[in-house]
PASEBA-1860 file (N, C-alpha, C; in nm, 3 decimals):
! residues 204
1> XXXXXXXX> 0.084/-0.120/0.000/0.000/0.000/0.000/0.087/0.124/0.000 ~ 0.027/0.196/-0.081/0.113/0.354/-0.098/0.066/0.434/-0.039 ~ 0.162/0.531/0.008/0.054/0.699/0.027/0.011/0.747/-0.078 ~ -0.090/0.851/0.004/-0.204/0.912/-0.148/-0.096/1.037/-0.206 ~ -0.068/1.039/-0.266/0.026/1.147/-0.347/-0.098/1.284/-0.306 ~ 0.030/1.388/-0.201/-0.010/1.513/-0.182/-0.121/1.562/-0.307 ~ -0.252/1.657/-0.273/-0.276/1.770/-0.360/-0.223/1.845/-0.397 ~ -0.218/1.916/-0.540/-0.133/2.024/-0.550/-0.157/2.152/-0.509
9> XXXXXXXX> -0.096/2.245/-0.492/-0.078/2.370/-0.380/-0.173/2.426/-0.497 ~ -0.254/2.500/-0.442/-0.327/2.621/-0.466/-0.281/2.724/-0.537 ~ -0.287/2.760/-0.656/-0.143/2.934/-0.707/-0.176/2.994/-0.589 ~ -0.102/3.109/-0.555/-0.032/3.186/-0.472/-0.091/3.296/-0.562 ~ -0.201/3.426/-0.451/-0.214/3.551/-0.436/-0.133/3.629/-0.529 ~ -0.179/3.758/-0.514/-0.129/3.872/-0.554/0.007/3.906/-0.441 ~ -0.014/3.893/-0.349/0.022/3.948/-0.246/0.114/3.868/-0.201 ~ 0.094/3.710/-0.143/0.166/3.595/-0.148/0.326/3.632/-0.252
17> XXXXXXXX> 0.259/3.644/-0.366/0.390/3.664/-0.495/0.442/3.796/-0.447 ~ 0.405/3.912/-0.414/0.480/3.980/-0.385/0.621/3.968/-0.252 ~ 0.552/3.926/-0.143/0.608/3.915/-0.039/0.740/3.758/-0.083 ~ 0.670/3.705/-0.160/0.825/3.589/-0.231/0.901/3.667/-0.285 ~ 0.866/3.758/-0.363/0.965/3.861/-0.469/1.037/3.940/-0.390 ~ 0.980/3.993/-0.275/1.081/4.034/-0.153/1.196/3.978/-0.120 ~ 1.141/3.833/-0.086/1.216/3.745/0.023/1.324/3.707/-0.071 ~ 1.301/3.673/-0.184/1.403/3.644/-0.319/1.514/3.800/-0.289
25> XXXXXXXX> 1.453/3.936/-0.337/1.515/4.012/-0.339/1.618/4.013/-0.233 ~ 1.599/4.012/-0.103/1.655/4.038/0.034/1.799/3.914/0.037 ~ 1.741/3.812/-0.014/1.837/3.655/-0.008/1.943/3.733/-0.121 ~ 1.903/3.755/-0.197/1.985/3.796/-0.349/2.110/3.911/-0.282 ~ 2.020/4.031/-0.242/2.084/4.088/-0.211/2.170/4.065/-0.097 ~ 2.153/3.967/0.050/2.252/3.939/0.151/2.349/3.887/0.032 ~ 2.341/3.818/-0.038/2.475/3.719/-0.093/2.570/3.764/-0.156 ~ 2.518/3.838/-0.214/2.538/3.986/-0.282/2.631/4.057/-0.161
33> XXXXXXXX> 2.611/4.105/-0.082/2.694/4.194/0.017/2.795/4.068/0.072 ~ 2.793/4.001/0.139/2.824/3.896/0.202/2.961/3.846/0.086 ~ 2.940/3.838/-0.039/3.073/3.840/-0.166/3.171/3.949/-0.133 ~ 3.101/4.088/-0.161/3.149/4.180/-0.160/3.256/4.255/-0.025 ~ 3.152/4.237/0.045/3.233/4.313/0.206/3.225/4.231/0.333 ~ 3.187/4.103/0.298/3.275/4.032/0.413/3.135/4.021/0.516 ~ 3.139/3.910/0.581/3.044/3.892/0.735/3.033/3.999/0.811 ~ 3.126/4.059/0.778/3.104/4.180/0.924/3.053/4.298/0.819
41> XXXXXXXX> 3.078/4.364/0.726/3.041/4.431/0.660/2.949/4.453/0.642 ~ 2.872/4.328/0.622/2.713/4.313/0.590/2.607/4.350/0.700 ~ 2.551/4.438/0.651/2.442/4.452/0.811/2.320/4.445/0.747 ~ 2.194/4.378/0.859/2.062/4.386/0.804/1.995/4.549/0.735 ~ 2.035/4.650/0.787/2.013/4.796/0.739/2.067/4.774/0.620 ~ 2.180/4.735/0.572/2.198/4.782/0.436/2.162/4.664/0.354 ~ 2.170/4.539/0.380/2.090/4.455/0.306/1.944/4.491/0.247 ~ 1.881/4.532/0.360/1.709/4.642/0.369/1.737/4.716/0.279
49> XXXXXXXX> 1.877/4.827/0.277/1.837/4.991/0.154/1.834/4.902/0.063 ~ 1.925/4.811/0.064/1.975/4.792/-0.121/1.883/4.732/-0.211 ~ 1.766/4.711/-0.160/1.622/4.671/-0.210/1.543/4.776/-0.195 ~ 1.539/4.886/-0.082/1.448/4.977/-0.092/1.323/4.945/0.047 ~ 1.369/4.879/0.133/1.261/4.847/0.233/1.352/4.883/0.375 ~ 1.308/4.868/0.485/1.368/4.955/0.578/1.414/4.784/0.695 ~ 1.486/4.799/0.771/1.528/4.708/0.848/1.377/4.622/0.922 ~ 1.333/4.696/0.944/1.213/4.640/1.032/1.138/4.549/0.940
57> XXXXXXXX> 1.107/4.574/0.810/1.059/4.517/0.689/1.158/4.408/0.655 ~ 1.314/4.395/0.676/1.363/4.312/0.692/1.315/4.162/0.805 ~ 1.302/4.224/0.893/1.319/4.106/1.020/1.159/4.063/0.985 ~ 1.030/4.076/0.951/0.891/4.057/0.844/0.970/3.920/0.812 ~ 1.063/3.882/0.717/1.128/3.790/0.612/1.201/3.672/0.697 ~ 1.271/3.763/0.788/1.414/3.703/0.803/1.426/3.709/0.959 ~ 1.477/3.648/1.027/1.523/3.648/1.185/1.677/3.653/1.191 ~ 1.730/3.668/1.091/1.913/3.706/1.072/1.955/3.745/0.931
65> XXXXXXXX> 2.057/3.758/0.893/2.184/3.819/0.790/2.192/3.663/0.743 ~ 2.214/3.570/0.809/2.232/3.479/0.789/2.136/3.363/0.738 ~ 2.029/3.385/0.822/1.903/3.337/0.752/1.892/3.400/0.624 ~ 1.874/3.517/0.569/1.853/3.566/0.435/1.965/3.486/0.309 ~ 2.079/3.497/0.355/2.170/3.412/0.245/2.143/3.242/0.247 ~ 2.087/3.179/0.351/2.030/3.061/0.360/1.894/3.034/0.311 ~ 1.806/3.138/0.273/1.709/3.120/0.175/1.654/3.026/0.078 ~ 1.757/3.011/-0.026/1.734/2.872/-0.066/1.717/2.762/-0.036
73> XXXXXXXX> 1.776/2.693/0.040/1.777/2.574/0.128/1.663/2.587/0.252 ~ 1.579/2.727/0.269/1.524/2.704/0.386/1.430/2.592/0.421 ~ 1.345/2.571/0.289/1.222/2.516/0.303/1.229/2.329/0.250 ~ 1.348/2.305/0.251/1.407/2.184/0.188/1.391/2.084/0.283 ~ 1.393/2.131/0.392/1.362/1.983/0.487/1.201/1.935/0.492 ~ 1.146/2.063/0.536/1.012/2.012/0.547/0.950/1.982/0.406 ~ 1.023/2.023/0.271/0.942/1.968/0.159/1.008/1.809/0.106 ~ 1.110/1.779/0.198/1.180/1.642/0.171/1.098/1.536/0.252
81> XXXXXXXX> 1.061/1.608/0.379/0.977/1.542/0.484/0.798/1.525/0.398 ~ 0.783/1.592/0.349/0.619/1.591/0.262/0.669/1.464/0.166 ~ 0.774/1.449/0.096/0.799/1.376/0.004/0.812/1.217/0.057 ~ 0.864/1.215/0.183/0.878/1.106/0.229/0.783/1.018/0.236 ~ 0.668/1.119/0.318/0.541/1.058/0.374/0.448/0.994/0.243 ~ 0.502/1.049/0.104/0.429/1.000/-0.004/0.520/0.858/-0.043 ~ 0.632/0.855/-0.002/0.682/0.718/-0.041/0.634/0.565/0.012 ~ 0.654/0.445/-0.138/0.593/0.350/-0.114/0.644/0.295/0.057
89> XXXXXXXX> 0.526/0.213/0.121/0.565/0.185/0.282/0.638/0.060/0.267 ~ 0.644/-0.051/0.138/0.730/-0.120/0.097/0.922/-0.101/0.164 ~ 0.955/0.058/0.092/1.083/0.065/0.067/1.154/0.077/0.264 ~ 1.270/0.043/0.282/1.309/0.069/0.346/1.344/0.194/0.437 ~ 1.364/0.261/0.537/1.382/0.378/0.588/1.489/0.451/0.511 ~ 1.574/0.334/0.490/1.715/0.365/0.371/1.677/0.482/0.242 ~ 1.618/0.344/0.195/1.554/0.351/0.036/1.468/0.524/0.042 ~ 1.384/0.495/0.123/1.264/0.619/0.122/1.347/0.757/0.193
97> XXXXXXXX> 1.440/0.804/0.277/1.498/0.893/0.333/1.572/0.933/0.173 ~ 1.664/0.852/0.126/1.749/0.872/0.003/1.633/0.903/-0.096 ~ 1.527/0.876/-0.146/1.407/0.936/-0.257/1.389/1.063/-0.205 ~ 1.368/1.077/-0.096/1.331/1.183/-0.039/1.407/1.294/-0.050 ~ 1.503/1.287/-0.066/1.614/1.388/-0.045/1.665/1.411/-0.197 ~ 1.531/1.385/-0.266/1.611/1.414/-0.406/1.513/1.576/-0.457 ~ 1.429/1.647/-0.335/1.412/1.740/-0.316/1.464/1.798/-0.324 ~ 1.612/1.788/-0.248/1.748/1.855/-0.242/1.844/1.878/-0.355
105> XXXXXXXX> 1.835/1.725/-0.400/1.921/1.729/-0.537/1.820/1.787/-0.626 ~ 1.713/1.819/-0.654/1.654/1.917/-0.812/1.662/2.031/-0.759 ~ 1.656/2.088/-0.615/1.685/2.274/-0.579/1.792/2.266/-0.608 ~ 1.910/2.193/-0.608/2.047/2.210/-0.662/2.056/2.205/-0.801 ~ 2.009/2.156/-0.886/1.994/2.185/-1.018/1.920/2.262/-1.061 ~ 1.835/2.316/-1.019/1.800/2.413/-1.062/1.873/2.528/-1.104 ~ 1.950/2.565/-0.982/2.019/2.670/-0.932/2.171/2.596/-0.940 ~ 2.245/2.536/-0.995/2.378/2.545/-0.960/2.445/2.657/-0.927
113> XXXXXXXX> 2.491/2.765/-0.980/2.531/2.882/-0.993/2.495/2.947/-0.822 ~ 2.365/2.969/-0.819/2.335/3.009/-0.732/2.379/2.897/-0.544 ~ 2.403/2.717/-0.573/2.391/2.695/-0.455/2.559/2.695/-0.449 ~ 2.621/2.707/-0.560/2.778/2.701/-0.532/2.817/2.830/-0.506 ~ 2.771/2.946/-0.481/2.801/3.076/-0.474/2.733/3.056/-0.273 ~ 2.655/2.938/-0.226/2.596/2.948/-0.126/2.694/2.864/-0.021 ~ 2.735/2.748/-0.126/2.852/2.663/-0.027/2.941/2.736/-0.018 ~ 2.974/2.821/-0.086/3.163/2.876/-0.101/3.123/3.001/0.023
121> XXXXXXXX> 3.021/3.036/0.099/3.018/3.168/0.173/3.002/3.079/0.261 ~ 2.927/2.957/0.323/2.919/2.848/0.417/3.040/2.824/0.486 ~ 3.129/2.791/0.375/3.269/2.741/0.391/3.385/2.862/0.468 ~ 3.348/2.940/0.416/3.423/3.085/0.458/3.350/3.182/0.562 ~ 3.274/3.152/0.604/3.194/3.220/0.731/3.134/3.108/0.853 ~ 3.228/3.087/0.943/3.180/3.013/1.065/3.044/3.088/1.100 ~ 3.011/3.174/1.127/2.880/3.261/1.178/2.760/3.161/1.074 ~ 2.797/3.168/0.952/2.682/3.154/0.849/2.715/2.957/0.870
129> XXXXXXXX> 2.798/2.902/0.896/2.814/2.764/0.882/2.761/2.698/1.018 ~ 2.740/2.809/1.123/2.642/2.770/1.222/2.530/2.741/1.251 ~ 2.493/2.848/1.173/2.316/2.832/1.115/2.274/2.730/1.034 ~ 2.371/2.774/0.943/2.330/2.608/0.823/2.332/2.484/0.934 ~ 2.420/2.460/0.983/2.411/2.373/1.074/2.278/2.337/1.157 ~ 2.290/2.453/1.202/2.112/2.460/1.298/2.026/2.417/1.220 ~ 2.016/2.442/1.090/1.925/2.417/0.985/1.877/2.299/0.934 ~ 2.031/2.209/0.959/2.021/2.078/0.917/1.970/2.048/1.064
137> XXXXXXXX> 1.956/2.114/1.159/1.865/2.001/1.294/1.757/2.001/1.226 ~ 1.688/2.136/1.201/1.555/2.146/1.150/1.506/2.051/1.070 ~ 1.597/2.006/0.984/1.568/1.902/0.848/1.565/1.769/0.948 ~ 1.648/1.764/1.022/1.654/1.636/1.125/1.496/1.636/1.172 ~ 1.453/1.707/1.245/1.330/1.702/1.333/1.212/1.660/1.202 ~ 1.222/1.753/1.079/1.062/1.771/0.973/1.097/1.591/0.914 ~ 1.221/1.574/0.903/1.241/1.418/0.858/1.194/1.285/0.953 ~ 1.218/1.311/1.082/1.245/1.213/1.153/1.078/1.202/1.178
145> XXXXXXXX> 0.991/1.342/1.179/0.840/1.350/1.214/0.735/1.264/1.104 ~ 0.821/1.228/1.005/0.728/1.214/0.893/0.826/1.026/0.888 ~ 0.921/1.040/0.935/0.971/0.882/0.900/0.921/0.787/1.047 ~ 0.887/0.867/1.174/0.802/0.800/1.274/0.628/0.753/1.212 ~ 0.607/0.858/1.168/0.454/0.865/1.110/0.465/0.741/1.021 ~ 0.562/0.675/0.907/0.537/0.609/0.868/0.550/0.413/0.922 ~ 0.638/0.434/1.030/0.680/0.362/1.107/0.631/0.282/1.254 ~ 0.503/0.433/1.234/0.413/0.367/1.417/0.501/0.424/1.524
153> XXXXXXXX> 0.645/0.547/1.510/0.680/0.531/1.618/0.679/0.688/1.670 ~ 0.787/0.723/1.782/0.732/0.883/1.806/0.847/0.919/1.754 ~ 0.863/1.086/1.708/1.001/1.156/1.634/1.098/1.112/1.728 ~ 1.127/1.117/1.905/1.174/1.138/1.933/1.266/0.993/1.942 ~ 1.248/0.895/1.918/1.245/0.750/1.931/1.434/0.715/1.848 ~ 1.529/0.730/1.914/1.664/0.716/1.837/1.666/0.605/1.726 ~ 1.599/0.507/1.746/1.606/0.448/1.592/1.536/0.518/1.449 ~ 1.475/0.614/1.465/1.392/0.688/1.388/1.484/0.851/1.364
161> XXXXXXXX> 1.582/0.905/1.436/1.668/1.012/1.416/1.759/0.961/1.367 ~ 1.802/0.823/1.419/1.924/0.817/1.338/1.983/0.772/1.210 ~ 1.862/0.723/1.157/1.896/0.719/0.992/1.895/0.876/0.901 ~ 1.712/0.938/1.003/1.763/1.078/0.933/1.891/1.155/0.951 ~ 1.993/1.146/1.070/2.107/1.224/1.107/2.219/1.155/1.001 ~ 2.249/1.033/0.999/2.333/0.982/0.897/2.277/1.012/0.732 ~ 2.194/1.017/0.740/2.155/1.047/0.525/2.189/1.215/0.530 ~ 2.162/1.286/0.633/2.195/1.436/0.615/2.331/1.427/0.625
169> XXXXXXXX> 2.394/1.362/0.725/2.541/1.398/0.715/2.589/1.377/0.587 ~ 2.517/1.202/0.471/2.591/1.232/0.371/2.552/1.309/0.240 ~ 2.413/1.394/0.285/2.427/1.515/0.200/2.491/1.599/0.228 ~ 2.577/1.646/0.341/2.692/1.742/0.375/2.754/1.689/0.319 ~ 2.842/1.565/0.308/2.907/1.529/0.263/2.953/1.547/0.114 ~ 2.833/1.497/0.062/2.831/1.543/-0.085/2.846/1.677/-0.152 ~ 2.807/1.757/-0.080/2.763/1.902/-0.081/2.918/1.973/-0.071 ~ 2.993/1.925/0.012/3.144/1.973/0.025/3.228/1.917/-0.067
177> XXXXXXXX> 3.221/1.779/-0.131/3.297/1.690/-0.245/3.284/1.835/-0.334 ~ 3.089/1.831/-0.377/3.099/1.936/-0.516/3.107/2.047/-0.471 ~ 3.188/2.111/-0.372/3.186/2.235/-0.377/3.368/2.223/-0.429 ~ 3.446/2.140/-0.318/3.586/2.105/-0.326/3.608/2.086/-0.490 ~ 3.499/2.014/-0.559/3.539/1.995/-0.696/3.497/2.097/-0.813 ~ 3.369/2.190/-0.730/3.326/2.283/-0.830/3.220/2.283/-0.917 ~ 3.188/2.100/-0.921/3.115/2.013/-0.965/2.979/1.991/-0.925 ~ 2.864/2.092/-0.895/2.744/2.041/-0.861/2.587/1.940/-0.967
185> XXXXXXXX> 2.663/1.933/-1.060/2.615/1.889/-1.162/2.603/1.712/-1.135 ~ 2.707/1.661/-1.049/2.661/1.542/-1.003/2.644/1.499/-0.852 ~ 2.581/1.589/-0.790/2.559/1.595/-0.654/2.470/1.506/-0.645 ~ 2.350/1.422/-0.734/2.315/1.269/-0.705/2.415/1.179/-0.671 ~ 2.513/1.182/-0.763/2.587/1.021/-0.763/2.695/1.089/-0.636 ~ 2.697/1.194/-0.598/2.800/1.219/-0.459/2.724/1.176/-0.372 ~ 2.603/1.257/-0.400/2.514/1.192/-0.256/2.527/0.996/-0.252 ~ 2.525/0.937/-0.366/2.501/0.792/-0.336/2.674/0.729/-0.321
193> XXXXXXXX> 2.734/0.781/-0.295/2.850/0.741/-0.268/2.882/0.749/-0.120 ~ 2.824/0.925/-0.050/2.826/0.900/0.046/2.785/0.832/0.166 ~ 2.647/0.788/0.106/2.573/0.674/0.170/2.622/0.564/0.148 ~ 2.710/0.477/0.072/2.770/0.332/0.038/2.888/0.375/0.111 ~ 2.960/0.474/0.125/3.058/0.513/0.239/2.997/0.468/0.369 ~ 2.871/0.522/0.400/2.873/0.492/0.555/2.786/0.370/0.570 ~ 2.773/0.347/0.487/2.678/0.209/0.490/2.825/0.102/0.549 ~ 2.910/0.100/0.465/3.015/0.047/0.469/3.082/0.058/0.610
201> XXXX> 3.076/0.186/0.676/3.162/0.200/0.751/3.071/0.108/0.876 ~ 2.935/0.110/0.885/2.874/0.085/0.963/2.866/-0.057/0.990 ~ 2.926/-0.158/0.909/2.921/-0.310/0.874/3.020/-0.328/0.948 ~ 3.131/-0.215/1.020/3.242/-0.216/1.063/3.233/-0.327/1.179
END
């Protein structure tokens, strides 16, 4: 037996689209400063002028400098976690966590350009590689909520975190290969390497 494959989302308002065209603008523009003048350079005020909206209209979007250049990736856990819950109940926690996460791999193709311009400021800003970090708990918790749900068990239950904590580590994993190589164009077959890596290591 399968899950019922989600409805599709509703179009999005007048208003809805505007406030995305913001949040786009604001992300664009942190990454944008953040190239240019450095972590400390960058402040939410001038991220705000350089679009034309005022700081307070900033924090509306964003709860940091750092959240705004993390933009892309924000909404990737909980739409990997929606994806899960649609996978056959057949496949393994393995099998279905790795489908799932190929959410991740098409926002990366989409955007190459844009997520290798996102690892290379990750890599070079501890402040911003903290958050991402925090971020990947987030993806931990929206994953582990939707891989209990399919399982009968509760999120909090360590056999149920810890497959989601190992498949994220080896999308970090992967994620640093193609940044080290430049290469995001095969961030599938990195990702499945890094999982036969720890699969391996775990037989130890």
């Amino acid at each position: 037996m399968e899950h019922p494959a989600a409805a599709p989302a509703a179009p999005k308002g007048v208003r809805e689209r505007t406030k995305d065209a913001i949040r786009s603008e604001l992300s664009a523009a942190a990454v944008r400063m953040f190239q240019e003048v450095g972590y400390a350079g960058t402040t939410v005020e001038a991220i705000a002028a350089s679009v034309g909206v005022s700081g307070r209209t900033f924090f509306r979007y964003f709860a940091s400098k750092e959240d705004a250049v993390l933009q892309p990736v924000e909404n990737l856990g909980r739409d990997a976690a929606i994806r899960l819950l649609d996978r056959p109940v057949r496949e393994t926690p393995l099998q279905a966590l790795r489908a799932a996460l190929n959410v991740a791999v098409e926002a990366v193709l989409r955007d190459v350009p844009q997520m290798r311009t996102v690892m290379q400021l990750n890599v070079e800003n501890p402040e911003l590689r903290r958050r991402h970090l925090q971020k990947m708990d987030e993806w931990i918790d929206d994953l582990a909520g939707a891989l209990a749900s399919r399982q009968g068990l509760t999120p909090t239950d360590p056999s149920v975190r810890l497959p989601c904590s190992i498949v994220l580590a080896a999308w970090e994993l992967a994620l640093r290969r193609c940044a080290e190589q430049d290469d995001f164009e095969g961030v599938a077959e990195a990702l499945d390497v890094a999982l036969s890596e720890a699969k391996q290591f775990l037989r130890r």
